[in-house]
C-alpha positions as CSV (number, residue, x, y, z in Angstrom):
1,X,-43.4,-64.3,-12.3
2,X,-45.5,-67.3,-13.4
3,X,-45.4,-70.6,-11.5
4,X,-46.9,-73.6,-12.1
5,X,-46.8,-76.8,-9.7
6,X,-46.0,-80.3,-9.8
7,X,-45.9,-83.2,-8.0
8,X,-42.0,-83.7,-6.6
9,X,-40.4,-87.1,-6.7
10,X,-36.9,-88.2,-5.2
11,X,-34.2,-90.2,-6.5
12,X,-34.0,-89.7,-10.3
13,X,-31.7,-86.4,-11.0
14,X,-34.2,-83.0,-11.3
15,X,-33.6,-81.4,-14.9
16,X,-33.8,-77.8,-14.9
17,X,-35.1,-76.7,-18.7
18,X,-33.6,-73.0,-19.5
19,X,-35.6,-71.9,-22.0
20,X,-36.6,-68.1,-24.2
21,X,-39.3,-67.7,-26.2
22,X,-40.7,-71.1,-26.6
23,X,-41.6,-74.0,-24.3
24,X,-44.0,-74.8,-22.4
25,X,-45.5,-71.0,-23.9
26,X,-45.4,-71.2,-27.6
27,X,-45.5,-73.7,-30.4
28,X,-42.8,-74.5,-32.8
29,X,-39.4,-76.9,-33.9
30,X,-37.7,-76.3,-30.3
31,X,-41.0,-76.1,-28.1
32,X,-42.0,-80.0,-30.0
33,X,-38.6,-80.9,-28.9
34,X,-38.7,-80.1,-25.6
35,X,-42.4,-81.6,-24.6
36,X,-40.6,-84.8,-26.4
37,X,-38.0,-85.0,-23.7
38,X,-40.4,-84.4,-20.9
39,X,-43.6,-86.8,-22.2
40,X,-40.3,-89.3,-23.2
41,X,-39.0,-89.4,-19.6
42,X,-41.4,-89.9,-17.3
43,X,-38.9,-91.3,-15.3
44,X,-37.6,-88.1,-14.1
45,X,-38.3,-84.5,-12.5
46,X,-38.0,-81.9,-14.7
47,X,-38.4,-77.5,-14.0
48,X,-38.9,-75.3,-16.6
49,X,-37.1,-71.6,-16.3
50,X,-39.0,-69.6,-19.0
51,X,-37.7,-66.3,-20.2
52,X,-40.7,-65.1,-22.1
53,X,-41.8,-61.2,-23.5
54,X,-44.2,-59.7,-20.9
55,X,-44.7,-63.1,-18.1
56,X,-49.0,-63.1,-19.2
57,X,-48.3,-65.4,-22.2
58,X,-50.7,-68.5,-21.4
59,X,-48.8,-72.7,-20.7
60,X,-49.9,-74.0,-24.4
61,X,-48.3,-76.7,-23.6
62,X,-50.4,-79.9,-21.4
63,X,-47.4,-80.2,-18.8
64,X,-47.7,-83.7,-17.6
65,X,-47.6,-84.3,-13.7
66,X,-43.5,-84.9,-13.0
67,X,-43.0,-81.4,-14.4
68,X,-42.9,-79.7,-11.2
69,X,-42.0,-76.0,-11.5
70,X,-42.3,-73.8,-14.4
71,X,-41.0,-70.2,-13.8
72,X,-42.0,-67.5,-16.1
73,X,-39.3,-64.6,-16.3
74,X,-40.1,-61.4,-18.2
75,X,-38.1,-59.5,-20.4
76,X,-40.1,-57.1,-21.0
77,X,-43.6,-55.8,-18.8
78,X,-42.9,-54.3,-15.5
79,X,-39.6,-54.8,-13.5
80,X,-39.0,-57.0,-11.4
81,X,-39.0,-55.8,-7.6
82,X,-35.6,-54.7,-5.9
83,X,-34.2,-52.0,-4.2
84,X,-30.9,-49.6,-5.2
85,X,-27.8,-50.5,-3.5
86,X,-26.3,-47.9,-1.0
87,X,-22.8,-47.6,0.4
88,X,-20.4,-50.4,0.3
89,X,-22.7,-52.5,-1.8
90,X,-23.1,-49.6,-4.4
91,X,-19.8,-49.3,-5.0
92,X,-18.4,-52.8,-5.6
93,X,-21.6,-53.2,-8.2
94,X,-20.2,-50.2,-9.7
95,X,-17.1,-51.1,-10.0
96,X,-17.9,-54.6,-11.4
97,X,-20.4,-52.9,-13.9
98,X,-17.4,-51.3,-15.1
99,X,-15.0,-53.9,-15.7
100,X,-18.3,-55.8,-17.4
101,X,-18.7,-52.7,-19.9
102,X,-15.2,-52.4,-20.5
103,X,-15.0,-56.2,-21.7
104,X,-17.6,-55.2,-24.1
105,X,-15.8,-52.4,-25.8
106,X,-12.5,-53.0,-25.3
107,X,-10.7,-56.6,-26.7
108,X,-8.0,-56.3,-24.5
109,X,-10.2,-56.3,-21.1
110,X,-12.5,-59.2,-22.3
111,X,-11.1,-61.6,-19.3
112,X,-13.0,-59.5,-17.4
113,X,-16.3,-60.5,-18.3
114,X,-16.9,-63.5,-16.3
115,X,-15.9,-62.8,-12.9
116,X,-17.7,-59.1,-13.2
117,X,-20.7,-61.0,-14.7
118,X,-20.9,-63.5,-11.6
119,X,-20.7,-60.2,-9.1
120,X,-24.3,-59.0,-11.1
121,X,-25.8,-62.1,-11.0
122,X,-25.0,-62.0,-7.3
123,X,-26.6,-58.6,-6.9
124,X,-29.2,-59.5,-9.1
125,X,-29.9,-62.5,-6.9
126,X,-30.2,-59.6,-4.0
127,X,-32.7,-57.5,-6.2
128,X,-30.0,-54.8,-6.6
129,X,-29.3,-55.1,-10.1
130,X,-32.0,-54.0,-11.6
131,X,-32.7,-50.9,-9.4
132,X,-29.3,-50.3,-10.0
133,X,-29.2,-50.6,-14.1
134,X,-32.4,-48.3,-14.1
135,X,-30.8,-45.7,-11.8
136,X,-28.4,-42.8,-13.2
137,X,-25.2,-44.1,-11.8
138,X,-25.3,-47.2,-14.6
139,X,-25.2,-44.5,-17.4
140,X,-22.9,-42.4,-15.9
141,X,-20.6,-45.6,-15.7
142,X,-21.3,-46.5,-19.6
143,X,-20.3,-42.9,-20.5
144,X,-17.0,-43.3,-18.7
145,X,-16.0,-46.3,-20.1
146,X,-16.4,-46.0,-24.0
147,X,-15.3,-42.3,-24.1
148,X,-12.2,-43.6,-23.3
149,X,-8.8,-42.8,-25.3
150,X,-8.0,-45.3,-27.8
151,X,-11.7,-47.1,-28.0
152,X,-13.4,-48.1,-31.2
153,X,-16.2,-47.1,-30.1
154,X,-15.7,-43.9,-29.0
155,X,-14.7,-42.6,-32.6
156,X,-18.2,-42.9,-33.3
157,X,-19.0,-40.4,-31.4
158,X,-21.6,-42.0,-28.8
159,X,-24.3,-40.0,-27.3
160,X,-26.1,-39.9,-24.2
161,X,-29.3,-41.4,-26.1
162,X,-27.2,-43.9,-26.9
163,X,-26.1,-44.4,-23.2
164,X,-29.6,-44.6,-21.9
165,X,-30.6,-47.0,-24.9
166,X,-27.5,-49.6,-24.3
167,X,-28.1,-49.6,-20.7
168,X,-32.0,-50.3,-20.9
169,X,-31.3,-53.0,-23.9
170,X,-28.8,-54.5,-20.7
171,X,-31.2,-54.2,-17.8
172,X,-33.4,-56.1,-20.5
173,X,-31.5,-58.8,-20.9
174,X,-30.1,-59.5,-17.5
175,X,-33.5,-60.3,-15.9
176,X,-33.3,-63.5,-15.8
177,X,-29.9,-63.3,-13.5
178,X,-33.1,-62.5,-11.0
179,X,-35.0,-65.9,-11.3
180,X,-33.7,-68.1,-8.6
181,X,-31.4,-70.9,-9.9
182,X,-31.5,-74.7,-9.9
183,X,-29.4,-75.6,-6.7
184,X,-29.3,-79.7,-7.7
185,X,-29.5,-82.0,-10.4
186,X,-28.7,-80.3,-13.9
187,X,-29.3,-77.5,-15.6
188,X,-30.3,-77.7,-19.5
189,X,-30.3,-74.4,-21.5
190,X,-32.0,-75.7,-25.0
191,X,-30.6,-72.1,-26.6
192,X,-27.7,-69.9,-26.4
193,X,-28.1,-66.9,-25.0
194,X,-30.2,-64.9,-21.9
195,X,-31.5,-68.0,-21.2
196,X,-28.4,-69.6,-20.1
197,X,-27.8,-66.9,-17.4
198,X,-29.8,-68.8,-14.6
199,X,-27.6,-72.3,-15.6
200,X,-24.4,-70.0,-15.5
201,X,-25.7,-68.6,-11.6
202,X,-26.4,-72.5,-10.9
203,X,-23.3,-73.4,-11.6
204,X,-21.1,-70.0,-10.3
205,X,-23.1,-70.9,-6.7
206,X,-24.6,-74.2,-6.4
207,X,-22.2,-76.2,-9.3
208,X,-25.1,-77.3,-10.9
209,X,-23.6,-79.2,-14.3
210,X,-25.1,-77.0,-17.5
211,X,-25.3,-78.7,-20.8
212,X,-26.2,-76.7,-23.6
213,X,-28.1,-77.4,-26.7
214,X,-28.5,-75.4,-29.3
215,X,-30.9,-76.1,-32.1
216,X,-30.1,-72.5,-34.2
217,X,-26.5,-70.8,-34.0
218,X,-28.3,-68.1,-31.1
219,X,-24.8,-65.8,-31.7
220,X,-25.5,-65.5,-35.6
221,X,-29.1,-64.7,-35.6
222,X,-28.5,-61.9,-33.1
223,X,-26.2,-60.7,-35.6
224,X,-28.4,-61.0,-38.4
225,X,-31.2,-59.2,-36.5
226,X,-28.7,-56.4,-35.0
227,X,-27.7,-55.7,-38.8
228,X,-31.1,-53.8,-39.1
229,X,-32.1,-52.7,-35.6
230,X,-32.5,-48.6,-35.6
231,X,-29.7,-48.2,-32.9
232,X,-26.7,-46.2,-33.9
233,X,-23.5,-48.4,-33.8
234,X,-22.2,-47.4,-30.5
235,X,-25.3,-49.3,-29.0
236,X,-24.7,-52.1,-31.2
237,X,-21.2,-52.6,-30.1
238,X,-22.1,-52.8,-26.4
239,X,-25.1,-55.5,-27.1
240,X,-23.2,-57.6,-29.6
241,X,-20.3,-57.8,-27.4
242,X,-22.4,-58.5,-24.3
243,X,-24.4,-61.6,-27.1
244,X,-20.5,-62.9,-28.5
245,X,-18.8,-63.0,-24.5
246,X,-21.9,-64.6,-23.0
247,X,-21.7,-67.3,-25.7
248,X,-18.1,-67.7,-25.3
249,X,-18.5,-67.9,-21.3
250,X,-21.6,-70.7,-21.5
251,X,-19.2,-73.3,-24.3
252,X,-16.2,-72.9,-21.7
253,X,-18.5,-73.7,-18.8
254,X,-21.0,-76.2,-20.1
255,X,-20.0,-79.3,-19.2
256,X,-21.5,-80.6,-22.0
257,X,-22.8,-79.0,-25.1
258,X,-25.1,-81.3,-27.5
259,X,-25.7,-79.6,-30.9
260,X,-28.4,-81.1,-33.2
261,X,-26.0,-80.5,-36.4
262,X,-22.6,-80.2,-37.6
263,X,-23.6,-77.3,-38.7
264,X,-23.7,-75.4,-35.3
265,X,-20.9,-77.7,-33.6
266,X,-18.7,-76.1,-36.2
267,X,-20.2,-72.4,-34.3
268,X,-19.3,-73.7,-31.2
269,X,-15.5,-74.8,-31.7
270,X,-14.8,-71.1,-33.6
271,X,-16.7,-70.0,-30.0
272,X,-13.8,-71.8,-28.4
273,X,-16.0,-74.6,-27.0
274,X,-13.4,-77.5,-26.4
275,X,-14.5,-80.1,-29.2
276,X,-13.8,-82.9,-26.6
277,X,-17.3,-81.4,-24.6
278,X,-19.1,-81.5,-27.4
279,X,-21.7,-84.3,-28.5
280,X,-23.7,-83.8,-32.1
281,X,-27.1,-85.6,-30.6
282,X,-29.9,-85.5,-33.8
283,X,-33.3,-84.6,-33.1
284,X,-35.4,-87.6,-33.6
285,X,-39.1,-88.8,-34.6
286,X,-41.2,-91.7,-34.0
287,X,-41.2,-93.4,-37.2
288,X,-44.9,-94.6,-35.6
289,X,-46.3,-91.3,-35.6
290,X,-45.3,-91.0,-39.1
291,X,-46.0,-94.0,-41.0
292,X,-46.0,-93.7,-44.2
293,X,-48.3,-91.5,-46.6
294,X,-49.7,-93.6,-48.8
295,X,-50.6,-93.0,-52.8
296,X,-49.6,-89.7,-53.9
297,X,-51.9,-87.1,-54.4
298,X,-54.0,-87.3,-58.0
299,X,-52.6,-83.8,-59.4
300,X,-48.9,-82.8,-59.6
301,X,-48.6,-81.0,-56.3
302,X,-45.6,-79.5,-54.2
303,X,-46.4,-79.3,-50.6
304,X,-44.8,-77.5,-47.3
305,X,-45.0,-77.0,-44.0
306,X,-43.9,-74.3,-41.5
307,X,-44.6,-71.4,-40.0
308,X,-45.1,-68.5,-42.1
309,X,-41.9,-66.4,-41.5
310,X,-39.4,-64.8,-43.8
311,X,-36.3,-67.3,-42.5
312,X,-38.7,-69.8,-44.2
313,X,-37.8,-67.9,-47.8
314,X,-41.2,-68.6,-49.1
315,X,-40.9,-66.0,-51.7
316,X,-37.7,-67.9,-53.4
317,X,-40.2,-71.1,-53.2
318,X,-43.4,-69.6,-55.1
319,X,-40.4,-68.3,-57.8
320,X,-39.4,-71.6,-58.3
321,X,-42.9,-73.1,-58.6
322,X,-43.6,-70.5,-61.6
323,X,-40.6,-71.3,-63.3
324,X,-41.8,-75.5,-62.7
325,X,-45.4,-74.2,-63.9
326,X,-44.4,-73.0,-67.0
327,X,-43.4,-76.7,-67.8
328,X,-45.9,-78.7,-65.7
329,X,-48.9,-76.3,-66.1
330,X,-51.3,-78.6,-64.1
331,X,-49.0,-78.9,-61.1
332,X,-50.3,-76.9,-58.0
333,X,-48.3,-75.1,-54.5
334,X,-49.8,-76.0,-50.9
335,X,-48.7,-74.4,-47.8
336,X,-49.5,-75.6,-44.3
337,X,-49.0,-73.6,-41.4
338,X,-50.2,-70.7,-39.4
339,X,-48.8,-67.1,-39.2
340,X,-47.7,-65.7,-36.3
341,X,-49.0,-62.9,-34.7
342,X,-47.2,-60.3,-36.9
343,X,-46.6,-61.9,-39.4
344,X,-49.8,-61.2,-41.3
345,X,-47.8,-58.8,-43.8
346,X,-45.5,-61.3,-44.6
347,X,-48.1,-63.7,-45.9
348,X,-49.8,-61.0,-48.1
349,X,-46.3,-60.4,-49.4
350,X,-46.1,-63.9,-50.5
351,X,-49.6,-64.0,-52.0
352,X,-49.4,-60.8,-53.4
353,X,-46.1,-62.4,-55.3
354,X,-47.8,-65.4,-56.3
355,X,-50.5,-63.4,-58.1
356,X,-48.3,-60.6,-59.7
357,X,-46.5,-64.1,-61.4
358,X,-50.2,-65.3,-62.8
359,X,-50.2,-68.1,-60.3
360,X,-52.4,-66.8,-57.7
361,X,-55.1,-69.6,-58.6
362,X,-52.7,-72.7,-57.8
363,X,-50.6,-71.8,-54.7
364,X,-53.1,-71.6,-51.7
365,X,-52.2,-71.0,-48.0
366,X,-54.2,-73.4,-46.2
367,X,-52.9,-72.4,-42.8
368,X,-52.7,-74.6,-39.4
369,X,-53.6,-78.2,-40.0
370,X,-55.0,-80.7,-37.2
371,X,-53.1,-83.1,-38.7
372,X,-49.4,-82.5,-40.1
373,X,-49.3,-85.6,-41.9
374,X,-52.0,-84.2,-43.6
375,X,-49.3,-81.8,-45.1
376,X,-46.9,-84.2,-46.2
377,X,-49.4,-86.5,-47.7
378,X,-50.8,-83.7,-49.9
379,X,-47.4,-83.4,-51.9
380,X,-46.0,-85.6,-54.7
381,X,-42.6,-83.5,-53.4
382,X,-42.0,-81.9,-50.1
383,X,-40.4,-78.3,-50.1
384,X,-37.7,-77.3,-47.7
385,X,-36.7,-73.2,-48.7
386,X,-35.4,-72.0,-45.4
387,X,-32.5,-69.7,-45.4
388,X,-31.6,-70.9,-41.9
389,X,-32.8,-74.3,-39.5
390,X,-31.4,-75.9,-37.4
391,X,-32.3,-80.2,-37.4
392,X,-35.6,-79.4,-39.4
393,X,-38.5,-81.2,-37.8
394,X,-41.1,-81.1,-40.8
395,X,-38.2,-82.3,-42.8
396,X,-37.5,-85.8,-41.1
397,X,-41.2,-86.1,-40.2
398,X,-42.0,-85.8,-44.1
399,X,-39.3,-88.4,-44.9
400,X,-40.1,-90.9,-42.5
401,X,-43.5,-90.7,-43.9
402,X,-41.9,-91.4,-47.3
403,X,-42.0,-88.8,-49.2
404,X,-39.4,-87.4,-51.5
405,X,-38.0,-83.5,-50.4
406,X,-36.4,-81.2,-51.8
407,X,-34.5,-78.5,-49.4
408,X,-32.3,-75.7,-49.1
409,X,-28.7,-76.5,-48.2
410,X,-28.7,-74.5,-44.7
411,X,-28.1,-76.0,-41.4
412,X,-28.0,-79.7,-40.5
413,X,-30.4,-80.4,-43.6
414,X,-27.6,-82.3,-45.6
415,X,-26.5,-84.6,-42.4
416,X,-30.7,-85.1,-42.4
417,X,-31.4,-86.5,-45.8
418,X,-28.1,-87.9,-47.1
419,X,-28.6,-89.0,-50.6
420,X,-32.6,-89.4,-50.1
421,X,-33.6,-85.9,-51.2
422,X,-32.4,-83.3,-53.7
423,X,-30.6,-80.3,-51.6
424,X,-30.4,-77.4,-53.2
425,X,-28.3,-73.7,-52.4
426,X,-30.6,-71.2,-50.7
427,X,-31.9,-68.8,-52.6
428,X,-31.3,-69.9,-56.0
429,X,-35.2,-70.7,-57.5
430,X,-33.5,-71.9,-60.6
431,X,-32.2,-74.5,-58.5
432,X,-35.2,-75.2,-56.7
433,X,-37.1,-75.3,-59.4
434,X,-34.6,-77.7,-61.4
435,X,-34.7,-80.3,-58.7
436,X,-38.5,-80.3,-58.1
437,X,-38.9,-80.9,-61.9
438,X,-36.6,-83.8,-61.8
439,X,-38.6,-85.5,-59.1
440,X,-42.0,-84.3,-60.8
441,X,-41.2,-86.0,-63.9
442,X,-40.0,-89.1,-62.5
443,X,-41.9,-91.2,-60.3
444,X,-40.1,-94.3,-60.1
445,X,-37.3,-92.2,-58.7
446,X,-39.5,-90.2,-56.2
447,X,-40.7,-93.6,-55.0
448,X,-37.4,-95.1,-54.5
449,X,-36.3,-91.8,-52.3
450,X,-39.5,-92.0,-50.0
451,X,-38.5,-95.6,-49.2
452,X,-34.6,-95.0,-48.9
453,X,-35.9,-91.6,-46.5
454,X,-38.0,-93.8,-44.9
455,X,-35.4,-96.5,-43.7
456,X,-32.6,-93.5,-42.9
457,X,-35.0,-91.8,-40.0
458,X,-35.7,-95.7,-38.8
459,X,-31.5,-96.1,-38.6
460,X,-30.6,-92.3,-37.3
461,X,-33.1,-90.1,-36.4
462,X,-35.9,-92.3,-34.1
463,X,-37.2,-90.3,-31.1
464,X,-36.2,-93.2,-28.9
465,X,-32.4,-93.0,-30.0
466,X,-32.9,-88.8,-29.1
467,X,-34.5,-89.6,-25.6
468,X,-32.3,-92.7,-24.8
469,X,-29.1,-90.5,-25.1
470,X,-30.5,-87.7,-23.3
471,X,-31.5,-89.8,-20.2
472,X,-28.0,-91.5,-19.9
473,X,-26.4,-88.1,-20.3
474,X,-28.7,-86.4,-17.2
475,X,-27.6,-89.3,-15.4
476,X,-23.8,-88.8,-15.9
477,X,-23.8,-85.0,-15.3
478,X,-25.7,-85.5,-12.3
479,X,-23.9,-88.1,-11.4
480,X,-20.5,-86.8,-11.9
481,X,-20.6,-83.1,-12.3
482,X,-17.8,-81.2,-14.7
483,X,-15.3,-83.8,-15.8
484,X,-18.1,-85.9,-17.7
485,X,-17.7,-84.7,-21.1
486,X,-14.7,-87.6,-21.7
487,X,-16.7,-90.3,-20.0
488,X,-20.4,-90.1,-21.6
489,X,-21.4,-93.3,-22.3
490,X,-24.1,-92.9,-25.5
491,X,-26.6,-96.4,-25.9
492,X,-25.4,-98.4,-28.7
493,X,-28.2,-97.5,-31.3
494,X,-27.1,-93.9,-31.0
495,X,-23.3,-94.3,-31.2
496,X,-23.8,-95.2,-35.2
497,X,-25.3,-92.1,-36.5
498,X,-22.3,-90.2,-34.0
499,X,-19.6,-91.9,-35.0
500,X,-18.1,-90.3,-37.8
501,X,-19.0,-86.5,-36.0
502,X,-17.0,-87.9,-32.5
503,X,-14.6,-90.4,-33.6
């Protein structure tokens, strides 16, 4: 377990960040936004809790000096020390492991989950649980409980295999039910998912307030990447159901959950969030930081930025730029961004598609930029293809430097460019490739939407309006714990681009 140190302040309220997979130990849309909060609030003391894959990834990230903590917690790597439970202790974690399991399996006993869940973290706060989940009576206590009569599950047959996979995939993802909770101030979770579990303990034990915000829908990609995992179903049910209750139990005990969309508010309520604790707050940028691009490049060119990853759909965008070739045949395809580790095949996928099309000589990767304005500036037409996003970043940093976009309709990405972009259904490259050529061909149009773009990120979507919300809604949790939700009092500029999403 990783910590880094601070200097400690008193007086302001001390922000807990929950975090998995990204800040302060990767880059990327959610790690930008959190280093925006913390370099945006200087004001205040902020912790980081960092479920990450192995607890050696490097701080990427130049953590300014009221950050004071940052905790790394492992998923994966060694275990964490403990010892087993014996006797008394033993049993009552048994038995609650059982009520936990059956919750999973079994949609009459799903009440269950919570007050079993708050006994592990309790024992996991003890260094039992894990000795306990990697011990033989935890497997023994699976196989009861989905062999029973009248289970779904056990029509499928589940094997022991299956009982020592589910139970490791749990020990997994219950780790961070080890890291020591926040014990003051409030705790903000910035996904769904594990790394809500130490906000959930902050609040069972301490009452730490948790406010939630998440940026994707955490619940629906699990389901997306469970669809192809190679675990038999039985295994699939036990995860899924531990992903859906967990996400059910941190809406009905956030105090306040701030989505960056409509998009995943909508989630939330089917979740059974209460609508009245939840808050659509924008990710925003600082219209400074990207002013705007200047003339448009001298050849016909459609640019985009991201990383290179197959949510990104960049094959359905080099389909459509054939189809625009054929008309436009001087008009060219750049793509900034790096590739993540792994990822490599997924690139030479893409360029290997470009060149079995005959356009291998005008789409070029040109990888990570210094300067991502750079990327925006290079294209007559900024391309969005994503089949899923959350608040895009590149997106309202390309129109607030002017340019015209054209994006996939996924996510917040219609609430983001209103009518100062062409959207277009995921995809569909006939679509894509329609709207690009109507912008191409027209650039009194494409001039008028960079300007309108422009002037929407200056009314909604400023970093200043983001930050400003945020600090006056650590202030009211910490301030007055649970029953804020009703009395959150936003700052005036941000009220106008919420009103019509809270009124």
């Amino acid at each position: 377990m990783h910590v880094h140190h601070g200097a400690r302040r008193s007086g302001a309220p001390r922000v807990t960040l929950l975090t998995e997979g990204t800040y302060p130990h990767s880059h990327g849309g959610v790690s930008v936004w959190c280093d925006q909060l913390v370099t945006g609030m200087p004001d205040l003391d902020f912790d980081v809790i960092a479920v990450t894959g192995t607890g050696r990834e490097p701080i990427v990230w130049d953590l300014p000096g009221h950050v004071s903590r940052v905790v790394s917690v492992p998923m994966w790597g060694t275990a964490p020390p403990g010892r087993p439970p014996r006797g008394r202790a033993r049993r009552r974690l048994a038995d609650a492991y059982e009520r936990f399991l059956t919750a999973l399996v079994d949609p009459g006993a799903e009440a269950g989950f919570a007050p079993a869940l708050y006994v592990l973290a309790g024992a996991a706060a003890d260094g039992l649980l894990g000795p306990f989940l990697r011990g033989d009576t935890a497997v023994t206590v699976l196989t009861g409980v989905w062999t029973r009569p009248g289970l779904v599950v056990r029509e499928a047959g589940p094997t022991l295999h299956d009982a020592l996979t589910a139970t490791a995939l749990l020990e997994h993802a219950l780790r961070p039910l080890a890291a020591a909770p926040p014990d003051q101030g409030v705790a903000h979770a910035v996904s769904g998912g594990v790394a809500v579990l130490p906000g959930l303990a902050a609040l069972e034990r301490h009452g730490v307030p948790l406010l939630l915000t998440e940026h994707g829908v955490y619940l629906r990609e699990r389901y997306l990447g469970y669809r192809t995992a190679p675990y038999r179903w039985p295994v699939k049910a036990v995860v899924l159901g531990f992903f859906r209750l967990l996400a059910e139990e941190s809406y009905r005990r956030a105090a306040l959950i701030t989505p960056g969309n409509r998009y995943n508010r909508l989630w939330e309520e089917q979740g059974g969030a209460d609508p009245a604790s939840i808050r659509t707050v924008y990710n925003g940028v600082d219209p400074a930081a990207f002013p705007p691009a200047g003339p448009e490049p001298e050849h016909l060119t459609l640019s985009w930025a991201g990383r290179v990853d197959p949510i990104k759909d960049l094959e359905t965008l080099i389909r459509a730029f054939a189809l625009v070739r054929a008309r436009l045949p001087e008009v060219r395809l750049r793509l900034f961004g790096g590739t993540p580790r792994g990822g490599e095949g997924y690139r030479e996928r893409c360029e290997a598609l470009a060149a079995e099309l005959g356009h291998a000589d005008a789409v070029t990767f040109e990888g990570r930029v210094d300067d991502i304005k750079d990327a925006y500036a290079a294209g007559n037409v900024v391309m969005l293809s994503s089949i899923s996003e959350g608040f895009p970043f590149t997106l309202i940093e390309a129109m607030s430097c002017g340019r015209a976009t054209v994006s996939t309709d996924v996510g917040g990405v219609r609430e983001a460019v209103g009518d100062t972009g062409l959207v277009v259904p995921p995809r569909d490259p006939d679509a894509m490739a329609a709207a690009a050529l109507e912008l191409l061909r027209d650039p009194a149009r494409r001039r008028a939407m960079g300007e309108a773009a422009r002037l929407r990120v200056i009314d909604q979507f400023t970093l200043r309006q983001t930050i400003d919300t945020f600090r006056s809604i650590y202030h009211e949790l910490a301030a007055g714990g649970r029953d804020v939700p009703a009395r959150i009092v936003l700052p005036a500029p941000a009220v106008t681009g919420l009103r019509s999403l809270t009124g």
